[in-house]
Each structure stands twice: as C-alpha cells, then as structure tokens.
C-alpha positions as CSV (number, residue, x, y, z in Angstrom):
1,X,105.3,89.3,114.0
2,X,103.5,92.3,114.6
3,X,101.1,91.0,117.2
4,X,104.3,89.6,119.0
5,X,106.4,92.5,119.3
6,X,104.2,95.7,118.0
7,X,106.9,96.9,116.0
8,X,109.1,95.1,113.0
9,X,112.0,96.2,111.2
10,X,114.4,94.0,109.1
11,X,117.2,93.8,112.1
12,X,114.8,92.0,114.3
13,X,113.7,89.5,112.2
14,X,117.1,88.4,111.2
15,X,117.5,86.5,114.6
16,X,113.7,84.9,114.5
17,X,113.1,81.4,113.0
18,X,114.5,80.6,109.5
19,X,111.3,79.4,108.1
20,X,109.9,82.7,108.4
21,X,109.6,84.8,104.6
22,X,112.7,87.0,103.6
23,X,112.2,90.6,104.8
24,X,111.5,91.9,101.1
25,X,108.2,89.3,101.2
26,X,107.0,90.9,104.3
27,X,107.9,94.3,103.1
28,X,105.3,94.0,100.4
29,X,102.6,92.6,103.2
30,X,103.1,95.8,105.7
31,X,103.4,98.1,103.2
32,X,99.7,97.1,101.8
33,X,98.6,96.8,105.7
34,X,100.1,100.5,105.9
35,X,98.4,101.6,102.8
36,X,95.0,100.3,104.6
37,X,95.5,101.8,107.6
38,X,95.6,98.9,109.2
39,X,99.3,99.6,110.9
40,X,101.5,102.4,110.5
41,X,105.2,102.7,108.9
42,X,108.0,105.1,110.5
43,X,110.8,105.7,112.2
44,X,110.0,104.1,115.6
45,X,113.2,102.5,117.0
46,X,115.8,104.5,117.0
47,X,118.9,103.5,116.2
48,X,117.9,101.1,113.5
49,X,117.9,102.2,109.8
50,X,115.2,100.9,107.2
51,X,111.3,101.1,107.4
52,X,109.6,99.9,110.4
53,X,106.2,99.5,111.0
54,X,104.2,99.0,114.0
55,X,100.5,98.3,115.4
56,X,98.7,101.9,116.2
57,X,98.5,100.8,119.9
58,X,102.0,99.7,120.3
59,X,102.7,103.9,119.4
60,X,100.8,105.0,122.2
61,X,102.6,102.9,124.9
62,X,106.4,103.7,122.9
63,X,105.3,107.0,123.1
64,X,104.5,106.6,127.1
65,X,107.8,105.2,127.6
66,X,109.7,107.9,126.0
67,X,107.8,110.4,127.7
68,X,108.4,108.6,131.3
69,X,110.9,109.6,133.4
70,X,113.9,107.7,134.4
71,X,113.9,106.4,137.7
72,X,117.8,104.5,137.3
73,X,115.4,101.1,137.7
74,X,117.6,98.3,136.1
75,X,116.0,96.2,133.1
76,X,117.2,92.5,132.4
77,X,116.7,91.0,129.5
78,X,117.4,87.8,127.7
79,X,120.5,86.8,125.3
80,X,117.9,84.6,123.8
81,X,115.4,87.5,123.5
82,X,115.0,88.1,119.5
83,X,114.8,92.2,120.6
84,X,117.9,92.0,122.4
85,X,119.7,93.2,119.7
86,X,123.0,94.1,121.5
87,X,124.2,90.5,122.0
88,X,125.8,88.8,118.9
C-alpha cells in the first residue's frame, strides 16, 4: 500500500479491496518498518486522525506541494479513486 500511494492511514484503506489485512494487522507491520527506519510515522494528512505513515520520499514531494503556490489550476479526480475520500 505504501509503494501505491506513499502515505497510509486507516481511512484509506477502508475503501481498498476486502481481502486486504484489517488495519490493526498492518499497524503492527509499519510500526516495525518505522522502528527500522525503513518509513516514517506522523501526522501527514491533515484532516485525518490516527497514525499514518509514509515512504521518506513521498515527504519530500508532500512537502513540495505544501510549499507551492496556488495557481487556482483545477484538479479532477476519480469517485472511484480510493484517496478520494470526500465521496461516500
């Protein structure tokens, strides 16, 4: 899930396939990957409560983004999209 989307947090993965492990089993899996230094756990999404954790590259280009700014460009995204979290 991480390679997919760079960051995961519980809300997310809700919406993804149903044969994927419950959020507590992948809990345990990041948090050893965090302990590693392998990825990192935070506060990356705002919006969002819970841990998240996401791939050391994918901070870099959130952190881009943030920092850009806005040029009123529209953005479309898909219904179907598992990170479109505004549709229900």
């Amino acid at each position: 899930m991480l390679l997919r989307y760079g960051v995961v947090f519980w809300r997310m993965l809700e919406r993804e396939a149903g044969w994927l492990p419950p959020w507590r089993e992948l809990l345990r899996v990041y948090r050893r990957l965090e302990a590693r230094g392998e990825i990192r756990g935070g506060r990356f999404v705002a919006g969002f409560s819970g841990e998240q954790f996401a791939l050391p590259e994918a901070i870099g280009l959130m952190r881009e983004t943030r920092r850009a700014k806005l040029t009123g460009d529209f953005v479309c995204l898909s219904g179907a999209d598992p990170l479109n979290l505004i549709v229900s």
